[in-house]
C-alpha positions as MATLAB code, in Angstrom:
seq = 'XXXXXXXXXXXXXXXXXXXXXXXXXXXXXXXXXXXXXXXXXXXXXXXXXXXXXXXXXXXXXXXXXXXXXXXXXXXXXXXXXXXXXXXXXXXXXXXXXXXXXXXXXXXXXXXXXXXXXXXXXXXXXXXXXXXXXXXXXXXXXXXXXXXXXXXXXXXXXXXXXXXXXXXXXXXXXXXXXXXXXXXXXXXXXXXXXXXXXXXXXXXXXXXXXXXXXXXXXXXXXXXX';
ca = [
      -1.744   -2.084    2.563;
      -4.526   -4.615    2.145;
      -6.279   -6.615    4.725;
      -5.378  -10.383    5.114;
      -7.531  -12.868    6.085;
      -8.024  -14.176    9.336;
      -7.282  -17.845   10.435;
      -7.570  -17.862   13.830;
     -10.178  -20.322   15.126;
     -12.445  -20.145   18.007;
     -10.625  -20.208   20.875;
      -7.113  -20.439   19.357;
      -4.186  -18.058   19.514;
      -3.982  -14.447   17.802;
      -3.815  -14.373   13.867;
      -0.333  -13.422   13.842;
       0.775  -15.685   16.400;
       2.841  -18.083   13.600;
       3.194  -15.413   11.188;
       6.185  -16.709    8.686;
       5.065  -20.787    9.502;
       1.518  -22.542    9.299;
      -1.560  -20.884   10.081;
      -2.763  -21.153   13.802;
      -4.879  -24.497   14.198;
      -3.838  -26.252   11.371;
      -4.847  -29.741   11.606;
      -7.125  -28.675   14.399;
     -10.856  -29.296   14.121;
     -13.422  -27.292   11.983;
     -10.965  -27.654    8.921;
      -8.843  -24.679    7.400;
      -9.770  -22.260    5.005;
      -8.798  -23.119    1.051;
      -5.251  -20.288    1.006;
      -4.920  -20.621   -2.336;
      -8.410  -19.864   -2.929;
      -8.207  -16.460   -0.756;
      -4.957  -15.711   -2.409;
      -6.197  -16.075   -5.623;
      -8.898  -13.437   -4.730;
      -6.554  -11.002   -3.827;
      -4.696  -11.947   -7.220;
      -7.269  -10.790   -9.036;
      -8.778   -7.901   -6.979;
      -7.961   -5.207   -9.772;
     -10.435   -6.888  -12.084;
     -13.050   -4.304  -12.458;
     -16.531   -5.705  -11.467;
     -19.472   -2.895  -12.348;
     -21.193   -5.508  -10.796;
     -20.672   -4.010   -6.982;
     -22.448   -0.888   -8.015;
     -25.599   -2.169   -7.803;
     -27.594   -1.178   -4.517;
     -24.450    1.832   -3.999;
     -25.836    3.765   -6.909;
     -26.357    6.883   -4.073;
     -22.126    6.349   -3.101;
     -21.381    5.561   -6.311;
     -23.015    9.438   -7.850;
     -21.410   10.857   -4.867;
     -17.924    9.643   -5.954;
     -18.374   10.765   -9.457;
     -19.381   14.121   -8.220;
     -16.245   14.043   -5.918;
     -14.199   13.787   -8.550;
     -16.149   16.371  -11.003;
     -15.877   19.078   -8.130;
     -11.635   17.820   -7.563;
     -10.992   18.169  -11.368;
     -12.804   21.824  -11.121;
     -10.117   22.839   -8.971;
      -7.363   24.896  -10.991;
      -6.696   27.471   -8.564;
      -3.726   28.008   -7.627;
      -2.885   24.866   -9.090;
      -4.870   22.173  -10.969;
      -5.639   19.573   -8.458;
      -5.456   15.995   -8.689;
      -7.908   13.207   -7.251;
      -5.163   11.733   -5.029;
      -4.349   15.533   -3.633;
      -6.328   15.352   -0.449;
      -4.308   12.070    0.666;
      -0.979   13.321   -0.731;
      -1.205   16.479    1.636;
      -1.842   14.356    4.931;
       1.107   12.356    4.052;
       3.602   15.684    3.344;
       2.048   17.074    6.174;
       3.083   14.078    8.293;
       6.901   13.727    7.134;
       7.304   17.540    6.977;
       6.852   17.501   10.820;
       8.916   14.247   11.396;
      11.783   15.575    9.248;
      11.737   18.818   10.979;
      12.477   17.497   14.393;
      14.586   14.339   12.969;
      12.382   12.138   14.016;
      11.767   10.246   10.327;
      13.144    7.065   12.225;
      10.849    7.112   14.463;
       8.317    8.059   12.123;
       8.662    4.978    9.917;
       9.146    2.670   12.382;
       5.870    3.256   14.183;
       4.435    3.474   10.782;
       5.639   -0.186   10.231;
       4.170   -1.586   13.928;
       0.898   -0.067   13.355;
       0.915   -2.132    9.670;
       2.638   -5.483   11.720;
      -0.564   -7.048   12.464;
      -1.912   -6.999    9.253;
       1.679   -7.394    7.519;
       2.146  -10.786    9.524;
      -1.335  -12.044    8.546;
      -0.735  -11.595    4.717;
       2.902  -13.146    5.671;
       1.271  -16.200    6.349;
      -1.103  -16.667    3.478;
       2.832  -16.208    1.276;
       4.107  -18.643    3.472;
       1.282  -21.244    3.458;
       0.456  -20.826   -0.602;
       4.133  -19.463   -1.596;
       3.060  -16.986   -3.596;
       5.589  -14.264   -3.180;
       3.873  -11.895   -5.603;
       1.226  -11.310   -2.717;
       3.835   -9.400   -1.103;
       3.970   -6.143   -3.816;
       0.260   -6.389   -4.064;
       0.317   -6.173   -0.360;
       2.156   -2.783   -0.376;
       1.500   -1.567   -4.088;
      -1.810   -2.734   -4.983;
      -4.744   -4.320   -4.344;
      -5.475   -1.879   -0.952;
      -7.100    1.831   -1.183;
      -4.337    2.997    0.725;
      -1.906    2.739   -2.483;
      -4.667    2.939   -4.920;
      -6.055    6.340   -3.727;
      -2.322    7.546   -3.571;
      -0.787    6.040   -6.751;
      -3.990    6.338   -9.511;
      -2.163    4.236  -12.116;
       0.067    1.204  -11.052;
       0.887   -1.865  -13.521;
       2.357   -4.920  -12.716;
       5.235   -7.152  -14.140;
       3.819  -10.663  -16.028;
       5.295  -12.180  -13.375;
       3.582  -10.304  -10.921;
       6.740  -10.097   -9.075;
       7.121   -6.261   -9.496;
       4.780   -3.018   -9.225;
       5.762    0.161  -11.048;
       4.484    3.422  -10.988;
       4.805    7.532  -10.887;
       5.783    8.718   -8.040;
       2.316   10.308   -6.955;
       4.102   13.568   -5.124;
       5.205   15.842   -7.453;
       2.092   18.335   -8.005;
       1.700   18.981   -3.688;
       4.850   18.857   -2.987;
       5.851   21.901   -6.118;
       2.409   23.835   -4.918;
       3.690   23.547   -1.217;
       6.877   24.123   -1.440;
       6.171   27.445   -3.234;
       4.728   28.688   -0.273;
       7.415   27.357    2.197;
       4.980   24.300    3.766;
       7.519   21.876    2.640;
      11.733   21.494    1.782;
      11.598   17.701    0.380;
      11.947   16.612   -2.547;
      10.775   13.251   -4.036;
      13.791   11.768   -4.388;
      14.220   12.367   -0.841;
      10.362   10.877   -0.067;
      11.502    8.316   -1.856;
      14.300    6.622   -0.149;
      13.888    8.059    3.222;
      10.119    7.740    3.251;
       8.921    4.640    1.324;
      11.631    2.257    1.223;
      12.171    2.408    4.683;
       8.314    1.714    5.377;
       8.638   -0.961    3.208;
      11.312   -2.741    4.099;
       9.742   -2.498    7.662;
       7.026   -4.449    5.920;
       9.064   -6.845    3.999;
      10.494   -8.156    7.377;
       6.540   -8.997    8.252;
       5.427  -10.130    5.109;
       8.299  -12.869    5.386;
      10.160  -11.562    2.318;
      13.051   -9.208    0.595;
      12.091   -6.017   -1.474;
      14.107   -4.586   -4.457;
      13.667   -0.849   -5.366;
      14.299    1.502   -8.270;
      16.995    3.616   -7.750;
      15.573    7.668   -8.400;
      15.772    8.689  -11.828;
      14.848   12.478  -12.164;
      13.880   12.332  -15.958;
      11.148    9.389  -15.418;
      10.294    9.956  -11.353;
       9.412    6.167  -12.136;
       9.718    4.164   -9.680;
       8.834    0.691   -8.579;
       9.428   -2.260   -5.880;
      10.042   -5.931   -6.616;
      10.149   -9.215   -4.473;
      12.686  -11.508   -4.577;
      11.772  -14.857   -6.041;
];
């Protein structure tokens, strides 16, 4: 999920206040911040700007070698850059599904996302630019980006498709009897339930790919 911006003005109510409806002191003093300026930066967050390196040259040789010494790993399995994140998150449901507690699991998933989901709900309500809403959960954030390494988008930019990022983990693990999902499974009793959680607090409606073994593609889509 990505970070919205704040609006909230000195002294005024909480960001999320009037998620879904204008942003908190509009017409108030001080003026309000150009929304279809800071939506157009998230719009276009994917560009990649070399530019950033400079003065991170130090972080940016340390990521290279982090991926140099993550590529070196082929035993027992050849490992994958996302593989560190993918484990935490079959970790996680593995222990939720084993004590049927994956409602629970998702929903708290979704309230500890609300504040940031309602805040990103505004900026589509104020600009109505629905499209904000898959780059929200399939996008422009490192928390999809270091899961999913390859994501496109529709011309529209209404829909986000990928591969689901699972497979490799959850084969290696199950071998070994840490896990007894599959991704089908992760995929409609896992993700779509987190996101339409999200949906609700972005102010919009989701469509999904129904599983396809053969392709494991799969992708999410906001209603116009």
């Amino acid at each position: 999920m990505t970070q919205a911006p704040e609006t909230t003005k000195p002294g005024g109510p909480p960001a999320h206040a009037a998620a879904g409806g204008p942003p908190p002191g509009a017409g108030g003093p001080g003026g309000m911040p150009d929304f279809n300026a800071i939506a157009e930066r998230y719009l276009t967050a994917e560009q990649t700007d070399f530019d950033v390196i400079a003065g991170l040259e130090k972080e940016f040789a340390i990521g290279v070698k982090m991926v140099m010494r993550t590529l070196h790993e082929q035993v027992p399995y050849q490992h994958e850059l996302n593989d560190a994140v993918i484990k935490l998150h079959l970790q996680a449901v593995q222990f939720a599904k084993e004590r049927d507690l994956m409602d629970d699991w998702n929903a708290h998933d979704v309230k500890t996302m609300k504040p940031v989901n309602e805040r990103m709900g505004q900026l589509i309500a104020v600009t109505g630019k629905k499209e904000l809403a898959v780059l929200a959960v399939a996008g422009y954030s490192a928390c999809h980006y270091h899961m999913v390494l390859e994501t496109t988008r529709s011309e529209d930019g209404l829909r986000r498709t990928w591969i689901s990022p699972f497979k490799t983990c959850l084969e290696a693990g199950s071998r070994i009897g840490q896990f007894d999902m599959t991704e089908q499974w992760l995929w409609e009793e896992y993700v779509i339930p987190r996101f339409e959680g999200y949906a609700k607090d972005l102010g919009v409606e989701f469509e999904y790919a129904t599983w396809d073994d053969a392709t494991r593609e799969v992708w999410v889509q906001v209603k116009p």
